[in-house]
C-alpha positions in Angstrom: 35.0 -44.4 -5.3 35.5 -44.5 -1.1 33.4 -43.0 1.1 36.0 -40.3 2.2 36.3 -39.1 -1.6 32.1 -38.8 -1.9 32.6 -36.8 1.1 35.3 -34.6 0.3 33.5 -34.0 -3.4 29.7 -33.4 -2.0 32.1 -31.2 0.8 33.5 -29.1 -1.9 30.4 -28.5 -4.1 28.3 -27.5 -0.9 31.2 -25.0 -0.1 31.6 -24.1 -3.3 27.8 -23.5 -4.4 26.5 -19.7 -4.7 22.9 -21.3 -4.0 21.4 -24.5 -2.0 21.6 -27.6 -4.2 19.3 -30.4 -4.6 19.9 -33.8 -3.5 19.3 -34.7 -7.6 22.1 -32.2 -8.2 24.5 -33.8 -5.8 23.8 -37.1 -7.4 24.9 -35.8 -10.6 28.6 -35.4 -9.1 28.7 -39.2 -9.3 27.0 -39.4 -12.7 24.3 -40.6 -11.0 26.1 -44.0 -10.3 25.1 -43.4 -6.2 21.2 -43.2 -5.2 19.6 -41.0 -4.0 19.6 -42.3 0.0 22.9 -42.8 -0.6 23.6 -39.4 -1.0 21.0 -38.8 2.1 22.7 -40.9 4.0 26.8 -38.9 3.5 25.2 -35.9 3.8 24.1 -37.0 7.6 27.3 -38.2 7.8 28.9 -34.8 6.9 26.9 -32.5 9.2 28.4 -34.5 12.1 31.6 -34.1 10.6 30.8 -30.8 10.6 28.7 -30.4 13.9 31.6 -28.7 16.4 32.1 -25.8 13.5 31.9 -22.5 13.1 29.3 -23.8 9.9 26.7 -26.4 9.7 25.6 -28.4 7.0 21.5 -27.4 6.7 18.4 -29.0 4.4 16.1 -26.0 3.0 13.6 -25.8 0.8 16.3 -25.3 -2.3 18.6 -28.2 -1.1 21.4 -28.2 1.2 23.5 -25.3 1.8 26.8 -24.8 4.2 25.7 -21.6 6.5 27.4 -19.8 9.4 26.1 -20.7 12.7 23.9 -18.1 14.0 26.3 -17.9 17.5 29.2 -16.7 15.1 26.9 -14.1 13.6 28.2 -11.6 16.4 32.2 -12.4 15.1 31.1 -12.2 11.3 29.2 -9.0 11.6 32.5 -7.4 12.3 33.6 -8.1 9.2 30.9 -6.3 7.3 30.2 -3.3 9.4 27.0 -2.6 6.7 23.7 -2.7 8.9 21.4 -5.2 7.7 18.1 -3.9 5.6 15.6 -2.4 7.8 11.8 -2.8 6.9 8.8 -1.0 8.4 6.4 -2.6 10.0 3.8 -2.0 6.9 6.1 -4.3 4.8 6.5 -6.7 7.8 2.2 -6.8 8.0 2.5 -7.6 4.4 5.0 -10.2 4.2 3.3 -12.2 7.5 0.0 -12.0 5.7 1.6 -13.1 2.4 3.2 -16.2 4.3 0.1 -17.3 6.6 -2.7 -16.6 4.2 -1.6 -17.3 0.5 -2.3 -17.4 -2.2 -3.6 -13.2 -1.4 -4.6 -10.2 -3.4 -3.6 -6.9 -2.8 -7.2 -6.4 -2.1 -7.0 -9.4 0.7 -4.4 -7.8 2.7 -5.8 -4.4 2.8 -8.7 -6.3 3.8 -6.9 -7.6 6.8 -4.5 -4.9 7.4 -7.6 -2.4 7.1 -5.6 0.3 5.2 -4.1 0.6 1.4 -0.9 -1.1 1.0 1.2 0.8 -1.3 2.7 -0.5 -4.5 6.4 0.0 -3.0 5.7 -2.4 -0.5 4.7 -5.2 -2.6 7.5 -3.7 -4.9 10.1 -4.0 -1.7 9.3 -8.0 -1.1 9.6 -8.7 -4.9 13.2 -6.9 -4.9 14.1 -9.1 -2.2 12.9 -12.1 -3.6 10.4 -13.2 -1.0 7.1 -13.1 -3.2 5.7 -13.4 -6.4 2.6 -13.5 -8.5 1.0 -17.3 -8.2 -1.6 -16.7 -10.7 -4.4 -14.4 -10.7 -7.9 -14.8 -9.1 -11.1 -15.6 -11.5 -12.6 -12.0 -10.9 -13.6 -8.4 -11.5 -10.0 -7.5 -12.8 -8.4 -10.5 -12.1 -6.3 -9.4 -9.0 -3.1 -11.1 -8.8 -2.5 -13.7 -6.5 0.9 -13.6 -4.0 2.3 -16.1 -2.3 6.1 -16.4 -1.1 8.9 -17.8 -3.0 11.5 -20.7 -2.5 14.1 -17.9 -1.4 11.8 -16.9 1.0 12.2 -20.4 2.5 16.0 -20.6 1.8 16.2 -16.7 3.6 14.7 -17.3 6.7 16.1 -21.5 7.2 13.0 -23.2 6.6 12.2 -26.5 4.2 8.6 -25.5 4.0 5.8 -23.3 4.6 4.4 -26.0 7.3 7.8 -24.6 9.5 6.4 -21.4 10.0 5.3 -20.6 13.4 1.6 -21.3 14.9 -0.2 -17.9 14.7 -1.8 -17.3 17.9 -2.8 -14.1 19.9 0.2 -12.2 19.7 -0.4 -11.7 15.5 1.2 -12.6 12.6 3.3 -9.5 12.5 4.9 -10.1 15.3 5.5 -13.7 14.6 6.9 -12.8 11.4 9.4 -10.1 13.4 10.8 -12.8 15.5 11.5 -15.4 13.2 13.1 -12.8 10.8 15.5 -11.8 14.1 16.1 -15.5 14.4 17.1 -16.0 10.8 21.0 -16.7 10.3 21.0 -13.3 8.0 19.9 -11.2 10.6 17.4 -9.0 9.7 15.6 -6.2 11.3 13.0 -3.5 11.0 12.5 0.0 11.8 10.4 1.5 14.0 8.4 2.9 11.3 5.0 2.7 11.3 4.3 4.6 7.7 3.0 2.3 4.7 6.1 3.9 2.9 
């Protein structure tokens, strides 16, 4: 097989794919007769190939995955004229305190948060697909424990939890706004300040 035809068929299952795919997964194309750099190494090739698009070519935490560019997110969004979710800033708290501090209890964040979270937020993140029960803490009751979920990575363009960004004076809630307004999907909250 040439070069230009692993291109064109890692190309057409990237475009093709409902869901990032592994580099294992791409291998598979080939019945696993080219290695794993190998397939490293054309996918480099292919986001310069694809570099001057209206898509690029991105590594996340699930695998690779064709997106939009976030400058043709202005173009696209006149295609779907649906607004985006909005969250309140209570399920905003939650979420940032899931993704800095996990593995949490409920009990944890309402520590930090000082007031009750309410079982629709937690319910809200789970719908999404953002967190999930990790296990569940050797104690009175044995709280569960949340932490965030691979989509949670894939959603907001990130390989791992290490690419969040540095918490520092202005909070994690307000770290957590701006890198959700940053994400290619764009996503934004209310002005609500209610835990509902």
């Amino acid at each position: 097989m040439t070069e230009t035809e692993v291109l064109r068929v890692l190309e057409a299952a990237l475009l093709c794919a409902d869901a990032p795919l592994p580099v294992a997964s791409l291998r598979s194309l080939f019945e696993d007769a080219i290695s794993a750099d190998d397939v490293r190494r054309y996918l480099a090739t292919l986001q310069l190939d694809w570099q001057d698009r209206g898509l690029e070519l991105v590594s996340l935490a699930g695998g690779w995955r064709f997106q939009s560019r976030p400058d043709m997110q202005r173009y696209l969004g006149r295609l779907n004229p649906e607004k985006p979710p909005r969250y309140s800033r209570a399920v905003l708290e939650t979420l940032a305190i899931v993704a800095w501090r996990q593995p949490v209890t409920r009990g944890d964040i309402e520590d930090i948060r000082g007031v009750t979270v309410s079982t629709q937020i937690i319910r809200t993140l789970e719908d999404r697909g953002w967190i999930e029960v990790l296990g569940y803490r050797d104690a009175p009751g044995r709280p569960a424990l949340l932490g965030t979920t691979r989509r949670f990575l894939e959603d907001l363009g990130l390989r791992a939890l290490d690419e969040l960004p540095a918490l520092d004076a202005e909070g994690a809630e307000q770290a957590m706004d701006a890198l959700l307004l940053d994400t290619p999907e764009e996503i934004s909250r209310s002005d609500e300040t209610a835990d509902s």
